[in-house]
TIZA-987312 format. One record per residue (C-alpha): x, y, z; residue number from 1; residue in three letters. Coordinates in steps of 0.05 Angstrom, whole numbers, plus 5000, padded with zeros to 4 digits. Layout:
{{X Y Z} NUM ALA};
...
END
This chain:
{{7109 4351 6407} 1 UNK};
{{7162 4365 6355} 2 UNK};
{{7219 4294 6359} 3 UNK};
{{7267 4356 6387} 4 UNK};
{{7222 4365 6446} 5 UNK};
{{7215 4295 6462} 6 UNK};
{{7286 4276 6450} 7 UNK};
{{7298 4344 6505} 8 UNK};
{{7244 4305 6562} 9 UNK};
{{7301 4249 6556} 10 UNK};
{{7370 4289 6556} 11 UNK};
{{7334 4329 6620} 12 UNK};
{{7320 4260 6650} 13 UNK};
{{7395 4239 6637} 14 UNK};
{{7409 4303 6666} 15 UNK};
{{7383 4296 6731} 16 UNK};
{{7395 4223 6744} 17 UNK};
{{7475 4223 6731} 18 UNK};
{{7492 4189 6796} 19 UNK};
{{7434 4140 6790} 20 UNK};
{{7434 4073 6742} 21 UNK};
{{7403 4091 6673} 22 UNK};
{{7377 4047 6619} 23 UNK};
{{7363 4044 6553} 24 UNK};
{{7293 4029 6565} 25 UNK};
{{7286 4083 6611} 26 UNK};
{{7306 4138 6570} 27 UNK};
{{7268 4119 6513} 28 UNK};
{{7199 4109 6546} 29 UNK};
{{7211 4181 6566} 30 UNK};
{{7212 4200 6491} 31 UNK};
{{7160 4158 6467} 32 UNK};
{{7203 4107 6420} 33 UNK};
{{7232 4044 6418} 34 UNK};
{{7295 4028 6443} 35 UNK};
{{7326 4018 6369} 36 UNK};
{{7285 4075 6350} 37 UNK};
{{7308 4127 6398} 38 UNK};
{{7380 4101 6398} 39 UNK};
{{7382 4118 6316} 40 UNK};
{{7352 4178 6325} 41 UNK};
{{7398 4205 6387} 42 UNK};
{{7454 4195 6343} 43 UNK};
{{7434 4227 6291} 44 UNK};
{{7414 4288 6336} 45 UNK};
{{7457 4298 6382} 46 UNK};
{{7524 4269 6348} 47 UNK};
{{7538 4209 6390} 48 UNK};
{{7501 4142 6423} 49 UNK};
{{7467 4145 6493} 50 UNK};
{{7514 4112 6530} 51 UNK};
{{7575 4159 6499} 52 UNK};
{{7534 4218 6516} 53 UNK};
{{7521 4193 6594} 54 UNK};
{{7584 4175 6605} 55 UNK};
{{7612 4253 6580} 56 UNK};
{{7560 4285 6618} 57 UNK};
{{7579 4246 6681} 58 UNK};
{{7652 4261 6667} 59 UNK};
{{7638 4335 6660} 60 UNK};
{{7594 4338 6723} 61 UNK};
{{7652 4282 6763} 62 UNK};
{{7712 4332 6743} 63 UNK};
{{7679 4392 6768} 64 UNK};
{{7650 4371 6826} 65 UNK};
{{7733 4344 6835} 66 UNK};
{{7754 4419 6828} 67 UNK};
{{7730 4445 6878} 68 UNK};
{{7745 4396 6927} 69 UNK};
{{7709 4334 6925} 70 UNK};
{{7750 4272 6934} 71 UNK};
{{7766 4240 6867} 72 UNK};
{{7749 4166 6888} 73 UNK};
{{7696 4184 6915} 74 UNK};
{{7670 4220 6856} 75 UNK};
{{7683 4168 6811} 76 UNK};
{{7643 4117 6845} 77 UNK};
{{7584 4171 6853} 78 UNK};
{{7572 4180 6784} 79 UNK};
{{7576 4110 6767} 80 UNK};
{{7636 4074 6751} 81 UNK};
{{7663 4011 6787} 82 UNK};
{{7732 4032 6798} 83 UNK};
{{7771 4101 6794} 84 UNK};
{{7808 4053 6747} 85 UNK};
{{7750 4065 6710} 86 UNK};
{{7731 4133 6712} 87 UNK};
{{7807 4153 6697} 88 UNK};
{{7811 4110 6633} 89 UNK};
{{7739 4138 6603} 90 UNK};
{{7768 4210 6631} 91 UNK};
{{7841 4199 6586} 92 UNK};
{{7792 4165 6531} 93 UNK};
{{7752 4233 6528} 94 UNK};
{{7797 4296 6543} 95 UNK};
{{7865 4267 6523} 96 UNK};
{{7896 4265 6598} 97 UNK};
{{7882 4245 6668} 98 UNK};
{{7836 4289 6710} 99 UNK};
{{7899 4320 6747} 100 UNK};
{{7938 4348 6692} 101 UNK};
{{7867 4369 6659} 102 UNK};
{{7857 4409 6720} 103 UNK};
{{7927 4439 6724} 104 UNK};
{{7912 4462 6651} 105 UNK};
{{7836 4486 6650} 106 UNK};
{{7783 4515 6697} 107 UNK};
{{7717 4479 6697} 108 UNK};
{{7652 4509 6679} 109 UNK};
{{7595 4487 6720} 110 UNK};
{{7560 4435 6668} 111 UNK};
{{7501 4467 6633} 112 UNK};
{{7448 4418 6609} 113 UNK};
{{7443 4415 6536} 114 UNK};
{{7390 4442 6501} 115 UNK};
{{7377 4407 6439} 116 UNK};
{{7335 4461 6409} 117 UNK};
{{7388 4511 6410} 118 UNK};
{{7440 4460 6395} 119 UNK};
{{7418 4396 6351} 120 UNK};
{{7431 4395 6282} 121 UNK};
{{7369 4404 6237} 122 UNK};
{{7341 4341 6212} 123 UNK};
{{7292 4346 6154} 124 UNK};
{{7255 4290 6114} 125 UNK};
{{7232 4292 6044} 126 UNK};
{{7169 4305 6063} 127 UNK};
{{7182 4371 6103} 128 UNK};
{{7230 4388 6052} 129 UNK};
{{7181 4378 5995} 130 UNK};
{{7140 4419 6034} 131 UNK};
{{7183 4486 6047} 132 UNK};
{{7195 4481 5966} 133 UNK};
{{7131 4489 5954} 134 UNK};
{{7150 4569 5969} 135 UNK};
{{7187 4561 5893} 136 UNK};
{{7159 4544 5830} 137 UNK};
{{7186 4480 5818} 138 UNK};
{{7150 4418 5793} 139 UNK};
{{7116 4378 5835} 140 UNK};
{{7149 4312 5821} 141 UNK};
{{7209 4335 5852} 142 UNK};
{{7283 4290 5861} 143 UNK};
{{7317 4302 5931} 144 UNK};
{{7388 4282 5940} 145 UNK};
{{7442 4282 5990} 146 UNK};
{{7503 4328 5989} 147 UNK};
{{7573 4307 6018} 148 UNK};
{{7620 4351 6055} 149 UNK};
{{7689 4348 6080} 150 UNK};
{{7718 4309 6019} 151 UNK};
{{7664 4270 6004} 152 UNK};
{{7669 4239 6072} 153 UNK};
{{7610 4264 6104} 154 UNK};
{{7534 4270 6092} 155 UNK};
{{7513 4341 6112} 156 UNK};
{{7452 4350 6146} 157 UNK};
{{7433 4420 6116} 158 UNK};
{{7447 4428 6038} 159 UNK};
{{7409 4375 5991} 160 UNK};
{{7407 4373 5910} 161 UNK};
{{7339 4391 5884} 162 UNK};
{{7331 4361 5808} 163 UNK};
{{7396 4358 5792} 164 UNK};
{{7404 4426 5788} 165 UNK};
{{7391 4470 5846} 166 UNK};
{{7419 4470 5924} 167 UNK};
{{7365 4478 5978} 168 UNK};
{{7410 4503 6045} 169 UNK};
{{7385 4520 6109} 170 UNK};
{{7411 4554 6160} 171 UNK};
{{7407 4600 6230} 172 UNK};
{{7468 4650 6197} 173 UNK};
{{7426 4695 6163} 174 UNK};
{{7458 4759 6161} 175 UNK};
{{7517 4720 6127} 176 UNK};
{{7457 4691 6074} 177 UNK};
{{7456 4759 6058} 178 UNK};
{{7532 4773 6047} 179 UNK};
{{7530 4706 6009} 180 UNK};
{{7465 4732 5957} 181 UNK};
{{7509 4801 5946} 182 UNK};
{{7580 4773 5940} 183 UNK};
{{7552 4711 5896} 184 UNK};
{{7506 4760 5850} 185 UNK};
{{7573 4813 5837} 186 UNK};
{{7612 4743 5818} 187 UNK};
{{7553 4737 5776} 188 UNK};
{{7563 4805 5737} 189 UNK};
{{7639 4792 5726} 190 UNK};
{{7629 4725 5693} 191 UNK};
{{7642 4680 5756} 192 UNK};
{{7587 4623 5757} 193 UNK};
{{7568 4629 5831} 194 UNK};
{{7504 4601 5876} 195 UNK};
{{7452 4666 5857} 196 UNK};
{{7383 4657 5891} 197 UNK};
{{7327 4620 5860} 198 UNK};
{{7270 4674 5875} 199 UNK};
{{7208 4646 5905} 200 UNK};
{{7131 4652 5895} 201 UNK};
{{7131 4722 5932} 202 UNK};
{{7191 4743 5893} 203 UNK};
{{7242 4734 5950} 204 UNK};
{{7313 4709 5962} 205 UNK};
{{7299 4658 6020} 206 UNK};
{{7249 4643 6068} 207 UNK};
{{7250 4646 6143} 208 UNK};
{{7208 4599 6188} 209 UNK};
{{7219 4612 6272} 210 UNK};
{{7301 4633 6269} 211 UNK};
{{7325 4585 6211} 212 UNK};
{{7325 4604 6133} 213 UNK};
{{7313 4568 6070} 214 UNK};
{{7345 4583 6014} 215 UNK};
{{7347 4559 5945} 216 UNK};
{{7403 4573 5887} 217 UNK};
{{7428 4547 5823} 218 UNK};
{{7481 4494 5833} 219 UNK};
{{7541 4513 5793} 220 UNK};
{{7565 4464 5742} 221 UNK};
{{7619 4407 5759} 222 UNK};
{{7636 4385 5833} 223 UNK};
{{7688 4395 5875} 224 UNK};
{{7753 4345 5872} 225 UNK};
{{7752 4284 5909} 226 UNK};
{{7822 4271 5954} 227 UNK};
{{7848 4236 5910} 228 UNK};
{{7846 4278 5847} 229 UNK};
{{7876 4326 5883} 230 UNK};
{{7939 4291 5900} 231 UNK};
{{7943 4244 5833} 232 UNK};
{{7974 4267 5772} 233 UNK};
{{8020 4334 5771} 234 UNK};
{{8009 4365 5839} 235 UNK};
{{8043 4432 5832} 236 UNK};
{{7987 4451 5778} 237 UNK};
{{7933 4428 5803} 238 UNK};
{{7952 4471 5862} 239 UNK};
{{7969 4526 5809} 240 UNK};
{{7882 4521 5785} 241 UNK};
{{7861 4525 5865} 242 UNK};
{{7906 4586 5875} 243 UNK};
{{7900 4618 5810} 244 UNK};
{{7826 4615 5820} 245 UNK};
{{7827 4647 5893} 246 UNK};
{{7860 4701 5862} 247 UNK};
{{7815 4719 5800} 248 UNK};
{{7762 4719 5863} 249 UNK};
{{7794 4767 5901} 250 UNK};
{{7805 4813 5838} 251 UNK};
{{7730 4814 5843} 252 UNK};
{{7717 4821 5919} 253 UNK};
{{7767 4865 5926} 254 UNK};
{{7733 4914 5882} 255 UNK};
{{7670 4905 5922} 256 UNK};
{{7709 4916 5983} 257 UNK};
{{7682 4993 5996} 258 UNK};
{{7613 4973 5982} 259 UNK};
{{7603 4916 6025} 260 UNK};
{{7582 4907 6092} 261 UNK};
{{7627 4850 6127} 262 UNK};
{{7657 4832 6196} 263 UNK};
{{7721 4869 6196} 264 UNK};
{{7773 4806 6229} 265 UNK};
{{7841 4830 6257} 266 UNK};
{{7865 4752 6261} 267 UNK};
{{7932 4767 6297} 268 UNK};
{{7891 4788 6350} 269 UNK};
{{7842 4732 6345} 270 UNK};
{{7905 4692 6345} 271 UNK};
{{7941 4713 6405} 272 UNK};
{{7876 4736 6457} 273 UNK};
{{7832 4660 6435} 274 UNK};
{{7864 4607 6391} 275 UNK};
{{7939 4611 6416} 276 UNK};
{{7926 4603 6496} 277 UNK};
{{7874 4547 6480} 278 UNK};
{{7913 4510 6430} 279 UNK};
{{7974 4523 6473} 280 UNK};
{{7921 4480 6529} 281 UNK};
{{7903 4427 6474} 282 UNK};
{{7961 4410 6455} 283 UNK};
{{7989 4402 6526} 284 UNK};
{{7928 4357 6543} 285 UNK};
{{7919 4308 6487} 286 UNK};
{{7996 4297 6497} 287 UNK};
{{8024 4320 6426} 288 UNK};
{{8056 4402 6466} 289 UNK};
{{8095 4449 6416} 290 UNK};
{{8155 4474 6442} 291 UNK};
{{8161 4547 6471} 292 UNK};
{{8194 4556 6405} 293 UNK};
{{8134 4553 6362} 294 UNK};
{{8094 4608 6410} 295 UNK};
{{8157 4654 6412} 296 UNK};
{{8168 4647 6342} 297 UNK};
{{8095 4663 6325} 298 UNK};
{{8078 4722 6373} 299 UNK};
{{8152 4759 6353} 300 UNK};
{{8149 4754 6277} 301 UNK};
{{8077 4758 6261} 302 UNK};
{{8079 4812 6302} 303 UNK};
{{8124 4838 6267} 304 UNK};
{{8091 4823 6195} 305 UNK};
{{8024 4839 6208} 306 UNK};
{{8013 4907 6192} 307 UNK};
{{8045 4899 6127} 308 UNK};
{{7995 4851 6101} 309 UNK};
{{7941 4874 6046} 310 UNK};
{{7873 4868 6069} 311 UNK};
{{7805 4861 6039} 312 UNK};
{{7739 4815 6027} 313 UNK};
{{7764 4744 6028} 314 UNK};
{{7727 4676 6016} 315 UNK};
{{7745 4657 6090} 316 UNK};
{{7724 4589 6079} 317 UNK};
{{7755 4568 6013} 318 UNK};
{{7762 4496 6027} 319 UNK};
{{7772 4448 5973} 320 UNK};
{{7691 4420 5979} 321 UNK};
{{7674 4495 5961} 322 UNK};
{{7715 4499 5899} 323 UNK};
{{7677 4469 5843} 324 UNK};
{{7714 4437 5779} 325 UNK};
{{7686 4425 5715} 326 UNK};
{{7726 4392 5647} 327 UNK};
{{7794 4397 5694} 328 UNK};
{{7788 4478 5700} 329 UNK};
{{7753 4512 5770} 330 UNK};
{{7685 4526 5748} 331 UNK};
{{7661 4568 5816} 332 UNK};
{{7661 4578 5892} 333 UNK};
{{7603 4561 5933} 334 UNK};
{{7583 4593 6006} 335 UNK};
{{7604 4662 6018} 336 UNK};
{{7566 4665 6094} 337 UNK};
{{7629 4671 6136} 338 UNK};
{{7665 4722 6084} 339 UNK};
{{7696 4776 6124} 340 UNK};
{{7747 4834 6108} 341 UNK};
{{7820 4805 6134} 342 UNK};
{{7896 4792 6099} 343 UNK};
{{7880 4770 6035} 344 UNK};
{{7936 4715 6043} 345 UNK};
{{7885 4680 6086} 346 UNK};
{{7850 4640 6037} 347 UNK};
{{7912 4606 5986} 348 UNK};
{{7930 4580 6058} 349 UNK};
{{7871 4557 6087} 350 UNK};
{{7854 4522 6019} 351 UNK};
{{7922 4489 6031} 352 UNK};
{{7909 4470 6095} 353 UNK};
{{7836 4444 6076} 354 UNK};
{{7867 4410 6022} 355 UNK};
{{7911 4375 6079} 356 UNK};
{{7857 4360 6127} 357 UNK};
{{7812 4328 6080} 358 UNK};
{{7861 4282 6054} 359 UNK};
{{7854 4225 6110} 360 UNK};
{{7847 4166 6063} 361 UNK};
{{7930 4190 6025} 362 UNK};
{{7973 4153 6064} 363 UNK};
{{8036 4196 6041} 364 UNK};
{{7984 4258 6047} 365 UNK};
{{8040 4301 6086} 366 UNK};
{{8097 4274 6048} 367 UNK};
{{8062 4307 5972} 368 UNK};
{{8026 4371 6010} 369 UNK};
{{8091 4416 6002} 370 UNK};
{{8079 4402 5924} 371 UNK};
{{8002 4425 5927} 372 UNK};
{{8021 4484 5980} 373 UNK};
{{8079 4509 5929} 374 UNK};
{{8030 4504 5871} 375 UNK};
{{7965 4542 5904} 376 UNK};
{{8019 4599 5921} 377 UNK};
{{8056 4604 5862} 378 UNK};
{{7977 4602 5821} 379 UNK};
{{7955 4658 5873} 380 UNK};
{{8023 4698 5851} 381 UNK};
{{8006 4693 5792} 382 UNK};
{{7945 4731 5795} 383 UNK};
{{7957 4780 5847} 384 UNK};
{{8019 4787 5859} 385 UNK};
{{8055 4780 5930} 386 UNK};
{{8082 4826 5976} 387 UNK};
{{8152 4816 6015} 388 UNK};
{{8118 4815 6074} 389 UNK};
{{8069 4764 6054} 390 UNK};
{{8112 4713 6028} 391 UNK};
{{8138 4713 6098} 392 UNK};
{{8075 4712 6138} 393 UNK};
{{8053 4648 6098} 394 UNK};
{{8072 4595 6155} 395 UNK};
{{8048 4642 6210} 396 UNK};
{{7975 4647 6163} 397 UNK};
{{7978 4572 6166} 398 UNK};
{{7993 4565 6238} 399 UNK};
{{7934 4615 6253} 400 UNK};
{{7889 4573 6215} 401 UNK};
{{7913 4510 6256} 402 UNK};
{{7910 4545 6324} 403 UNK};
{{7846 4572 6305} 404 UNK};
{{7807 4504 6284} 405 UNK};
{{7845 4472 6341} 406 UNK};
{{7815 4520 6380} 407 UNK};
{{7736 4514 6348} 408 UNK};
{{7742 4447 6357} 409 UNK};
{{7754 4438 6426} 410 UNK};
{{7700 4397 6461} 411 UNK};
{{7661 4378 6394} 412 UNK};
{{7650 4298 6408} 413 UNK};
{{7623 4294 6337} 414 UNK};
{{7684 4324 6306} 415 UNK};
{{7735 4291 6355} 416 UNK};
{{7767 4254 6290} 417 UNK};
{{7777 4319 6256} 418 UNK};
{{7808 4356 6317} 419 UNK};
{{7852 4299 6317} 420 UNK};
{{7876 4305 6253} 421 UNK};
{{7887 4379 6265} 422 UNK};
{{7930 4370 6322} 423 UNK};
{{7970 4326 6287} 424 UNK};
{{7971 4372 6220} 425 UNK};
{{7998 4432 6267} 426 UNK};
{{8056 4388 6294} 427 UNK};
{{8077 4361 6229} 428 UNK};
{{8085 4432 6194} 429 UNK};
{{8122 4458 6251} 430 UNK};
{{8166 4406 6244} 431 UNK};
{{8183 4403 6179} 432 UNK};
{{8172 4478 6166} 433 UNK};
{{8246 4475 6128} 434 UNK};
{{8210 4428 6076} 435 UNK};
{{8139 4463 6074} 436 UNK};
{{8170 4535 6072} 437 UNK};
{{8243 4521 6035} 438 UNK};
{{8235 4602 6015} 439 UNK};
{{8228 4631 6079} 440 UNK};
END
C-alpha cells in the first residue's frame, strides 16, 4: 500500500472513534510507523499534527450534532473534553467565535470524512522524481532542488528546480496545463521569455500518470523579488516595472484573446452570489465585521461600473512570486493555469494586493503599500492606457480580490495564517481607502 492509503486506514480510524480516547500509539500502529514517524509524515500530508486534526474533527462533528438539538454540555463532554470550558475555548481557538454566534451565522454540513487521496498534497522524493524524468532526455546525474512560494516563505510541495535550469510541476489542473503551454508559447513568439515545455522522449508536452500531470519547462532567467526588495529603495518605480510589465502582457494576450479557449469570469457576479455573503460571515465570526457601509458601497457602485470595464485574457494570478526579475528589469511571468477572460484591471490589483499579502516580515508594510499600489497603476497606465471607468473601479477590483481569497480560504487549517492576514488586509484598505485611493 501506497503511504496515502495507510495514512487513510488511520484518519478512518480517527474517524470513527471521535468520542472515544485516542493515542498516538494507536493511530500509528494502524499505519504501520512509528510514532515520530507517522507524526512527521501526518503533517506533512494532511497540513497539521494529530492531535490538531482530532480535536477539529471532533469540533466539526460536536457543533453539528449541537445544531440540531443536542445539548451543548453534553456534547462537549461526548467528544472528549473535560469541561465545556474546554470545548468553547478550542471552538473560539478554531472558528474565531463561540459555538452560538457561529451557529447564528452558518449552517452546518454534516462532517464528511476526509479522504486523503482526493485531498493530500502530493509528496514526491528524489527518487520518484528522478524516476518520472526519466520520460525527458536529461542526464542521468541529475540536481533536484526546492522551490519557495509565497515570498520566499514557503516550500511548495509541487514545482522543484531540475539542474539549474528547468522547473518540473505537477499537477491535477490539466486543462489549465494546456492554456498555460499555448499562452506561454505566443509570449514566446513576441519576445516574452516565458515557461515553454521541455518535450519529452515521445515528443510530448507533459505526462499524465492516474489523474495528475508532469510537466517540465525551461525556467526563465532571474527570480522573483524577495519582500523586501520590493519595499526598499524608490517604491513608486519599482511598482512602475510590476505594472508596466502586466501591461506589455496583456498587449500580447489580448491579441490572442479571439483565439483562445479560456473560462469566461463575470467577477461582479462571483463577487456578489459567493465571496461577498461569505466574507460578509467571516468577518462577522473571527470578530474583525465591516460596516454596512462597505457592502452598500460595493454592490451600488460596482454595479454601477461594471459594464464599462474592458475585458480580455488576463494573468489571473499575477502575484509577485510569479513575476520574475533579472539585472533590476522584469524578465517573465510564470504559471498561466488559472488565466481566464475577465476586466483586464484585475491583475495591476491583484499584483498589489499580492504584493501586500506577502509582505508579513515589513513592519510598516501598510503604511509604504499606497507608494507600490500608485506605482503598479501609474506603470500599467502607461502601457495601456485607462479608462474613466476603471480608474474608479480600482478599490472595488481590490475589494473583490479580498472578499474573494477571504472567501477560498475559509476552513483551510494549513492556510489559517494567511486568511488572517487577509482579513486584516480587507479592513485596513477600507479604512484608509482616502489614503490608498486619494484619486477617487
Amino acid at each position: 500500500m501506497t503511504t496515502i492509503q495507510l495514512l487513510q486506514k488511520s484518519i478512518d480510524y480517527i474517524e470513527e472513534n471521535l468520542k472515544s480516547s485516542i493515542s498516538l500509539l494507536e493511530v500509528s500502529e494502524i499505519s504501520g510507523f512509528s510514532v515520530y514517524h507517522f507524526c512527521r509524515i501526518f503533517s506533512n500530508y494532511v497540513g497539521m499534527p494529530v492531535a490538531a486534526f482530532i480535536t477539529k474533527r471532533r469540533l466539526y462533528h460536536g457543533i453539528y450534532e449541537i445544531q440540531n438539538g443536542k445539548n451543548i454540555i453534553d456534547i462537549a463532554l461526548l467528544y472528549g473534553f473535560d469541561t465545556y470550558a474546554g470545548f468553547f475555548k478550542a471552538f473560539k481557538r478554531e472558528f474565531g467565535c463561540s459555538p452560538t454566534k457561529f451557529l447564528k451565522l452558518n449552517t452546518v454540513k454534516r462532517p464528511i470524512t476526509v479522504n486523503l487521496i482526493r485531498e493530500a498534497k502530493i509528496m514526491l522524493t528524489q527518487r520518484e522524481i528522478k524516476q518520472i524524468l526519466s520520460n525527458w532526455n536529461l542526464d542521468s546525474n541529475l540536481e533536484i532542488e526546492d522551490t519557495l512560494t509565497l515570498g520566499g516563505t514557503v516550500k511548495s510541495h509541487n514545482t522543484w528546480l531540475i539542474n539549474g535550469k528547468y522547473i518540473f510541476k505537477t499537477g491535477k489542473n490539466i486543462a489549465g496545463l494546456k492554456t498555460h503551454i499555448a499562452i506561454s508559447k505566443e509570449l514566446e513568439k513576441s519576445g516574452v521569455l516565458a515557461a515553454t515545455p521541455i518535450k519529452t522522449i515521445k515528443d510530448e508536452n507533459f505526462v499524465i500518470e492516474d489523474d495528475r500531470y508532469f510537466c517540465l519547462t525551461n525556467a526563465i532567467k532571474g527570480k522573483f523579488l524577495t519582500p523586501e526588495e520590493r519595499y526598499a529603495g524608490n517604491r513608486i518605480e519599482t511598482g512602475k516595472k510590476y505594472g508596466e510589465a502586466i501591461g506589455n502582457l496583456h498587449k500580447i494576450l489580448k491579441k490572442q484573446d479571439k483565439n483562445s479557449e479560456v473560462n469566461d469570469s463575470n467577477l461582479l457576479k462571483t463577487v456578489l452570489d459567493w465571496a461577498l455573503p461569505q466574507t460578509k460571515i467571516t468577518m462577522e465570526q473571527w470578530e474583525c465585521p465591516l460596516p454596512d457601509e462597505f457592502y452598500e458601497d460595493f454592490t451600488k457602485n460596482f454595479s454601477k461600473l461594471y459594464n464599462e470595464l474592458p475585458r480580455h485574457i488576463i494573468h489571473r494570478d499575477p502575484n509577485p512570486s510569479n513575476i520574475m526579475f533579472h539585472d533590476g528589469e522584469v524578465s517573465g511571468f510564470v504559471d498561466f493555469e488559472i488565466s481566464e477572460r475577465n476586466v483586464r484591471i484585475f491583475d495591476p490589483c491583484y499584483c498589489a494586493t499580492g504584493i501586500l499579502a506577502e509582505a508579513t516580515t515589513i513592519a510598516d508594510r501598510f503604511e509604504k503599500w499606497d507608494e507600490i499600489l500608485k506605482g503598479i497603476i501609474t506603470g500599467y497606465d502607461n502601457i495601456c492606457k485607462l479608462t474613466e471607468s476603471e480608474k474608479l473601479s480600482i478599490p472595488y477590483v481590490i475589494y473583490s480580490i479580498q472578499m474573494i481569497f477571504i472567501a477560498w480560504l475559509n476552513g483551510k487549517e494549513e492556510l489559517k495564517n494567511l486568511a488572517m492576514q487577509n482579513r486584516k488586509m480587507l479592513l485596513w484598505i477600507w479604512e484608509n481607502r482616502d489614503r490608498c485611493f486619494p484619486n477617487i
